[in-house]
N, C-alpha and C positions, 0 to 999 in steps of 0.2 A: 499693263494699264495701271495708272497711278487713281486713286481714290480722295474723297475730301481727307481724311486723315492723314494723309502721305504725303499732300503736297499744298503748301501757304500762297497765295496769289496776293499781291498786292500794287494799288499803285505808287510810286513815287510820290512822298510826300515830305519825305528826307533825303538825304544825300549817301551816298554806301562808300567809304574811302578805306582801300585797303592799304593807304598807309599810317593808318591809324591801329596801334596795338593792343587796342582797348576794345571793349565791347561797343560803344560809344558817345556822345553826348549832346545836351541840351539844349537850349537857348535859356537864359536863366530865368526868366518868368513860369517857362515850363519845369526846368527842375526845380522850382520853390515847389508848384504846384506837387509836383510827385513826390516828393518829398515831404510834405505834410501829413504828418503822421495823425494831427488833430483833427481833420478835416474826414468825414467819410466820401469816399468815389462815388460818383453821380455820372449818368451816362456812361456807360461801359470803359471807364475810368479804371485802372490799377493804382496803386502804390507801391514804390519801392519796397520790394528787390524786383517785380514781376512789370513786365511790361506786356502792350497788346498792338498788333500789327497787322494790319487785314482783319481783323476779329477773332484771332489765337494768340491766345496767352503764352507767352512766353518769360519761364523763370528764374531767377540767380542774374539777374542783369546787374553789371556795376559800368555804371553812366555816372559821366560828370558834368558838372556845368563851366559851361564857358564862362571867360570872364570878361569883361571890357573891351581887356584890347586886342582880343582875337576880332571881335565884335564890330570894332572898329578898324580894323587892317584890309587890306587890298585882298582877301582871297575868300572870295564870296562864298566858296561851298561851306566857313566857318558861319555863314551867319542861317545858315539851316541846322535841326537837330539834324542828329547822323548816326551810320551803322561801323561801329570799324571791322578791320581783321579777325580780330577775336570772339566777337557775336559770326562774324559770318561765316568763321573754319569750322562751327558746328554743323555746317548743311551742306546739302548739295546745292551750291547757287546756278540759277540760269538769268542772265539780263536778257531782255526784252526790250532793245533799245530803240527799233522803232515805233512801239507802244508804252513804252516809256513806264515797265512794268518788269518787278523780279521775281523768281520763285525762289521758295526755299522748301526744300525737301529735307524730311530728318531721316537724319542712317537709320539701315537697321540696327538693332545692340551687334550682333555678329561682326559688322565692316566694322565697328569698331573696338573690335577683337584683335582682326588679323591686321 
């Protein structure tokens, strides 16, 4: 039986693209915001390096911002933030694709041991 601590529910509200080798990234309005260091978080708000997803904090993220002409090209999943490869090899992922919903489970330390 998994618990609140063991397992992150969230809905889609990004895109998850495991060909991406990066943890992943932003829309650049949003990464100015995250990225203002000057600025204190308001609303369950983080700042860079730490990001929040379903309402857990998760930390050591390195996201980028897109630029223009991603922004502007034929492949729409670019013009959503996003999760790549690299954020998501840390968990147990399960999609939820007709609720349109993923988990993320985080290992034990042990499993990632052996």
């Amino acid at each position: 039986m998994l618990n609140r601590t063991s397992l992150y529910l969230f809905t889609f509200a990004i895109t998850a693209c495991t060909g991406s080798n990066d943890d992943g990234w932003l829309l650049p309005q949003v990464f100015a915001r995250w990225t203002d260091q000057t600025r204190l978080p308001v609303g369950g708000e983080v700042r860079s390096p730490q990001g929040v997803l379903g309402g857990e904090i998760y930390r050591h993220l390195a996201l980028r911002g897109l630029d223009a002409e991603k922004l502007s090209g034929d492949d729409t999943h670019m013009q959503l933030n996003g999760i790549g490869l690299h954020f998501l090899s840390r968990y147990l992922v399960t999609f939820d694709f007709p609720h349109r919903t993923m988990y993320l489970k985080r290992p034990s330390v042990w499993s990632l041991i052996f």
